[in-house]
Legacy VTK file of the C-alpha trace (Angstrom):
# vtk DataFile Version 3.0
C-alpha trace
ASCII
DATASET POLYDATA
POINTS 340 float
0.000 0.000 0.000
1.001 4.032 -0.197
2.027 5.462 3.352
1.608 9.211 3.272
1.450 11.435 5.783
-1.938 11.642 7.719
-0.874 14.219 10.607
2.060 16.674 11.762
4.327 18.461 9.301
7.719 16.877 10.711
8.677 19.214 12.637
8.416 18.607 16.610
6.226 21.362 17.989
2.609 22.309 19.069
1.189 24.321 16.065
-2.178 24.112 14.782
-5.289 23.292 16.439
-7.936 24.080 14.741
-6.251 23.650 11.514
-5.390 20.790 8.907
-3.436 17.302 11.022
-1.381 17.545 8.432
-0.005 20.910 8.799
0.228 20.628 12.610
2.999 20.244 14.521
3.619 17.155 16.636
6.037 16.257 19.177
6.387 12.462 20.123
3.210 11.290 19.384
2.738 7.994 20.639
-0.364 6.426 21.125
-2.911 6.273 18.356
-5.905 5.268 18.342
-9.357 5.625 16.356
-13.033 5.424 17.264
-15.967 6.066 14.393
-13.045 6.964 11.743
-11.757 9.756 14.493
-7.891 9.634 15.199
-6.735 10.328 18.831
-3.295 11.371 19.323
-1.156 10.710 23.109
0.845 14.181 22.007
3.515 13.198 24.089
6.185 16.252 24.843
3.809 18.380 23.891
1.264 17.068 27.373
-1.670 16.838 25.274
-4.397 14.648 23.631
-5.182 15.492 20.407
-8.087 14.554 18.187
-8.158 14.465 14.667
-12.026 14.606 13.082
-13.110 13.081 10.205
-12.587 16.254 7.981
-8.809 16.282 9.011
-9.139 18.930 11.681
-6.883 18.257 14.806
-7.924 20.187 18.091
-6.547 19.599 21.876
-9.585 17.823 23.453
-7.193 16.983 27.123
-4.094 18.889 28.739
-2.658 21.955 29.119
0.952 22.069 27.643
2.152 21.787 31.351
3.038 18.545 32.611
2.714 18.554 37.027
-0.403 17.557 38.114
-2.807 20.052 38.687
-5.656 17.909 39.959
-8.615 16.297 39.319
-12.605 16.746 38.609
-11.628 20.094 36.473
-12.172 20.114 32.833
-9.776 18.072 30.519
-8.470 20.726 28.522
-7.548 22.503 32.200
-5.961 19.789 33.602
-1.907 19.004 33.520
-1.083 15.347 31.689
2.348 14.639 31.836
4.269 12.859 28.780
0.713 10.915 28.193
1.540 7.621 26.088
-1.950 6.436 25.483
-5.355 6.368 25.422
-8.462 4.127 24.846
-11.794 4.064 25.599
-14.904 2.492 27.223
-17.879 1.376 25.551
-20.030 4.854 26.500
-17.091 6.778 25.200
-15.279 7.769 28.479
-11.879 7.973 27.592
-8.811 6.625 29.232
-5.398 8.361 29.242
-1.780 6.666 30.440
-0.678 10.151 32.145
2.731 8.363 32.125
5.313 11.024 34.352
2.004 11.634 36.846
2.051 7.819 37.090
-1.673 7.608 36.664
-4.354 6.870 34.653
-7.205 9.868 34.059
-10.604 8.955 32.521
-12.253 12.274 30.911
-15.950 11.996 31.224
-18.400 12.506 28.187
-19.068 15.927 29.678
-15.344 16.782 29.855
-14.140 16.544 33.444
-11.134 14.634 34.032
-10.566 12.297 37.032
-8.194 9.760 37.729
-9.211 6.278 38.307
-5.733 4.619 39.297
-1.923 5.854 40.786
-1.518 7.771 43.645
0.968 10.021 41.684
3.905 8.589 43.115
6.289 6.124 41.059
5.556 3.268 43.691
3.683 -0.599 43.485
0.933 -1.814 45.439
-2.378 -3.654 44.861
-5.510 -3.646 46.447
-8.701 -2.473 46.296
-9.446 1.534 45.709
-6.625 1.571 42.633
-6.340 5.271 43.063
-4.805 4.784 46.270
-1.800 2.531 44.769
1.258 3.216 43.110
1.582 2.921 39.480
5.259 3.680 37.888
5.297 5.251 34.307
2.274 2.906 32.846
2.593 3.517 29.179
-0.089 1.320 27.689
-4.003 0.188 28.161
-5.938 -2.129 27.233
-9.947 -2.296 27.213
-11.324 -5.595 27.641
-14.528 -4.494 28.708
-15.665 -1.691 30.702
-14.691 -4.002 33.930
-11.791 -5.652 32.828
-8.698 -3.069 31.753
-5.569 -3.739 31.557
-2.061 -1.773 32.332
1.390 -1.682 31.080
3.396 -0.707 34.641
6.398 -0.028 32.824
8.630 0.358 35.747
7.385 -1.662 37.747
7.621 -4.392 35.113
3.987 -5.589 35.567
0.658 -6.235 33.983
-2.278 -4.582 36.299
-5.730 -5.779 36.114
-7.716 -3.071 37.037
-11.554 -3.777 37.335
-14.586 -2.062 38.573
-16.922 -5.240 38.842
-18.972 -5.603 41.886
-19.651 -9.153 42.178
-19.278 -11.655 45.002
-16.447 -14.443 45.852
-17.181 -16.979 48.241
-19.948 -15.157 50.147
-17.938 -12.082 50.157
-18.466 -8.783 48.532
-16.081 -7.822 45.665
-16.195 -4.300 47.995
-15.036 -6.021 50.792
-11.314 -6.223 52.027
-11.693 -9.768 52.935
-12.748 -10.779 49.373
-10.443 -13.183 48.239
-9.343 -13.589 51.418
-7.537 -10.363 50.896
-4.873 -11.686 48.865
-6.583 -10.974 45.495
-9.033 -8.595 43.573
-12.843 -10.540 42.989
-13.053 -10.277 39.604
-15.851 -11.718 38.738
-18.647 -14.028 40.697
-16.364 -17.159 42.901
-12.958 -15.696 40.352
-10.890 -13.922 42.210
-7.492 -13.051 40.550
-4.762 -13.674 43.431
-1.987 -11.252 44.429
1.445 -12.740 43.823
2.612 -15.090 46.233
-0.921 -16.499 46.756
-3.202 -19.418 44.019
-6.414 -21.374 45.293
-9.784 -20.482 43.815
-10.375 -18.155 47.017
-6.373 -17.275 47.092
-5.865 -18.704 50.527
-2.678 -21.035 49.704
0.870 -19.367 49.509
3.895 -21.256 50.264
7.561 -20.815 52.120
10.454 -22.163 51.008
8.906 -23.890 47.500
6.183 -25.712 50.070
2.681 -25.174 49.785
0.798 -23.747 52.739
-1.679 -26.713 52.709
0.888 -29.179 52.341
2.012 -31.340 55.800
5.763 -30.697 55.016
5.569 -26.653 55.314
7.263 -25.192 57.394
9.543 -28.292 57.938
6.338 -29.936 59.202
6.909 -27.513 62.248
4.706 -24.895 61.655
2.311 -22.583 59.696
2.993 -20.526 56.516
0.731 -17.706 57.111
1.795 -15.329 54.186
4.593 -16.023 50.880
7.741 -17.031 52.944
6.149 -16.134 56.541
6.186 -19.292 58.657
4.828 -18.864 62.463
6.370 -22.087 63.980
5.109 -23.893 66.970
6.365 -23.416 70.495
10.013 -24.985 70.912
10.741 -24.820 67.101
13.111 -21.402 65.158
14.428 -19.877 62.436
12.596 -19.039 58.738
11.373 -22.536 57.721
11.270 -23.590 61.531
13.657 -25.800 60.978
15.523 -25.082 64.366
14.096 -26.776 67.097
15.339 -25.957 71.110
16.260 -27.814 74.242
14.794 -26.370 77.519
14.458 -22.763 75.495
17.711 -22.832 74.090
17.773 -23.435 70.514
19.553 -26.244 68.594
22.225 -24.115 66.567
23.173 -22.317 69.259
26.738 -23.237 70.974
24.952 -23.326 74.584
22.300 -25.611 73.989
22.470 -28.958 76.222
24.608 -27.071 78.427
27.218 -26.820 75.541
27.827 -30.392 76.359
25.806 -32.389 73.786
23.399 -31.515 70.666
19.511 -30.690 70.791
18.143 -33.611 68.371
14.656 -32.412 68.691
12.829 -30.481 71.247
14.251 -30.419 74.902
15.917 -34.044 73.748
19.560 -34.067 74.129
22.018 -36.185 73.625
24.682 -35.681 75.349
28.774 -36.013 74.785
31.687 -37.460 76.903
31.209 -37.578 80.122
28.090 -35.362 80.550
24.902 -36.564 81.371
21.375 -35.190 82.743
18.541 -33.980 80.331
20.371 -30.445 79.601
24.011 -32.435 79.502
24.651 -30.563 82.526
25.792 -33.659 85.066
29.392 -34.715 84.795
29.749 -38.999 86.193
30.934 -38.547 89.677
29.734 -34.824 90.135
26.299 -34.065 91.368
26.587 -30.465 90.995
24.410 -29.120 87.829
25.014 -25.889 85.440
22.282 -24.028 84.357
21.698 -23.501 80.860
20.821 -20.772 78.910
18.746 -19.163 76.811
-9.649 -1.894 48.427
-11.717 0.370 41.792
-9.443 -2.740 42.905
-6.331 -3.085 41.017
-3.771 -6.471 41.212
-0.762 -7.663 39.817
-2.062 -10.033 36.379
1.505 -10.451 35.289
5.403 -9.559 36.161
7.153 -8.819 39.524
10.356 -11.433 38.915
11.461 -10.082 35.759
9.741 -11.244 32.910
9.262 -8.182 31.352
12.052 -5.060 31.076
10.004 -2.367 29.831
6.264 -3.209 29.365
4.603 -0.793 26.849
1.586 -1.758 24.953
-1.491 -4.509 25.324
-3.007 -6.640 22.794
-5.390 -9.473 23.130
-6.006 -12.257 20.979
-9.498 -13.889 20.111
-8.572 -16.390 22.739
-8.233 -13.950 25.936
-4.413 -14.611 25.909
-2.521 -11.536 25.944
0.635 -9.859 23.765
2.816 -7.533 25.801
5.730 -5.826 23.934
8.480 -5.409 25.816
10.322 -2.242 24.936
13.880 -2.483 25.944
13.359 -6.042 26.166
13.547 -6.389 22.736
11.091 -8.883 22.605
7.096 -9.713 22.492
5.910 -11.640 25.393
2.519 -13.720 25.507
0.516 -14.237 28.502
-2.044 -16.946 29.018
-5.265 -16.135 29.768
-5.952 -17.596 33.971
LINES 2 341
296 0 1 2 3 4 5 6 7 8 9 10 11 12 13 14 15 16 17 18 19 20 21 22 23 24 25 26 27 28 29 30 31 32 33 34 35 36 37 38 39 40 41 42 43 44 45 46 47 48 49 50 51 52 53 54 55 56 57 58 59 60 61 62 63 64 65 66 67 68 69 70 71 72 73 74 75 76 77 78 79 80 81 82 83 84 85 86 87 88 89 90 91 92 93 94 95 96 97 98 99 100 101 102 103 104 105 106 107 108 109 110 111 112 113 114 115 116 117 118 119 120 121 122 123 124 125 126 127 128 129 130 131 132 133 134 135 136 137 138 139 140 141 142 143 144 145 146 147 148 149 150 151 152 153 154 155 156 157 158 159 160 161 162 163 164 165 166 167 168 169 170 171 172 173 174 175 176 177 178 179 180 181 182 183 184 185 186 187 188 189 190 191 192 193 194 195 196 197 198 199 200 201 202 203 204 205 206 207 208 209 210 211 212 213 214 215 216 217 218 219 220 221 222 223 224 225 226 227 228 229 230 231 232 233 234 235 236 237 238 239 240 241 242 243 244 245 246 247 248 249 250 251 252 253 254 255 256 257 258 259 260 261 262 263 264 265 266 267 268 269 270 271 272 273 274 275 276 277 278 279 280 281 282 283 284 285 286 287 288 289 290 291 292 293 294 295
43 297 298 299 300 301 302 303 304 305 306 307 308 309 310 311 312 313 314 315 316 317 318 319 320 321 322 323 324 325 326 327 328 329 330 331 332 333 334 335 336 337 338 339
């Protein structure tokens, strides 16, 4: 086919609204997209979103030409974007925008006003429910789904977010609530809750410590409870990470005092004892009856990422069957993500 040129006159610069695309001037225009044969435009260093109409006029429909936030519920064309990436839109024509250096993303209403919807503003991860209350870091791309199933390229933070606005119930529990998915997960859709990393199981209550499953006899070195992703609790007498360390008469096994420093601690308060030492604590020499004491919350979740799989997460695709294509910038590559 011909390419020609459809908008900006090559030269990096904010000329033009109200005026010909095609003898505007652009300045890193990255995100494109087009809805009912209109073009909009993620005018990068210039901090705007343009729209192009279907007679070729281009006009700033969000952002200032400043890029520090500036707030929210104001009109679009008031408000600050900074270095936006991208944009998309839900099905009643609410708009989303990846306000990538305000590490956010705004949603202009169909009467104008601009909100935000996810990122706190700081360059920061977390998940859980109220997204706008969790840190986002330079997302760059989005992906629409549906109107309750978006998705996020967290650039920085080298992650896929789900964000979803479904209220639905998991388990008995309220989407709303903070014990849906037994808090470890966002309840995406009726008994389908999508688990926070660390944490599987329909209702996201297994994790595991040390490779072990939670619900598995052998966590914990059989010794204990694995209460959150490498968090073991271990019962009374036994130590350490993976309770692995057990203790004689409160001292425990690895250290140099236990069984009066006379013997080793082969499980709890059972020593066995060395030379000439004898006595439950090793602390009765043959011949000597004197002892020695021993011692002593719009919910938003992690879909994909966190351990490296992706360098520099940009854009979202999604193929007929719900798997997902991710390109990864700096990566140099295109990674595909199964659908759950």
């Amino acid at each position: 086919g011909t390419i020609v040129t459809f908008a900006g006159n090559g030269q990096s610069g904010h000329i033009g609204d109200g005026g010909q695309a095609i003898s505007a001037a652009l300045s890193q225009a990255y995100g494109v997209r087009v809805v009912n044969d209109e073009v909009y435009i993620s005018d990068s260093n210039n901090f705007k979103v343009r729209k192009i109409d279907v007679s070729g006029v281009i006009t700033t429909i969000a952002g200032t030409g400043a890029g520090p936030f500036n707030g929210d519920n104001i009109l679009a064309t008031a408000a600050n974007l900074n270095h936006p990436t991208d944009v998309a839109f839900l099905s009643n024509g609410e708009m989303l925008i990846a306000d990538t250096d305000n590490n956010r993303v705004r949603m202009v209403l169909t009467n104008g006003t601009i909100v935000s919807i996810a990122g706190n503003g700081t360059a920061s991860f977390s998940d859980g429910r109220i997204a706008t209350s969790r840190g986002l870091s330079l997302p760059t791309g989005i992906l629409v789904v549906s109107d309750v199933e978006i998705y996020i390229a967290d650039a920085k933070n080298g992650r896929i977010r789900l964000l979803s606005t479904k209220q639905t119930v998991c388990y008995d529990v309220d989407a709303s609530e903070n014990s849906a998915c037994n808090g470890n997960g966002l309840c995406f859709d009726t008994d389908t809750c999508v688990c926070q990393q660390g944490w599987s199981g329909a209702n996201c209550n297994i994790t595991s410590c040390s490779g072990v499953s939670s619900n598995d006899n052998s966590v914990c070195s059989g010794h204990g409870s694995c209460v959150n992703t490498e968090t073991c609790v271990c019962k009374q007498g036994w130590y350490s990470a993976n309770c692995n360390v057990t203790s004689c008469f409160g001292v425990a096994s690895n250290d140099s005092s236990v069984c009066g420093g006379h013997g080793s601690c082969l499980s709890l308060d059972q020593c066995s004892c060395t030379g000439l030492w004898t006595g439950s604590n090793c602390n009765v020499t043959s011949g000597n009856s004197n002892n020695e004491a021993a011692t002593y919350i719009y919910g938003i979740s992690t879909f994909a990422g966190g351990n490296g799989e992706f360098v520099d997460p940009q854009k979202i695709a999604r193929l007929s069957n719900g798997d997902l294509i991710v390109s990864d910038a700096t990566g140099h590559a295109i990674k595909k993500i199964s659908k759950i």
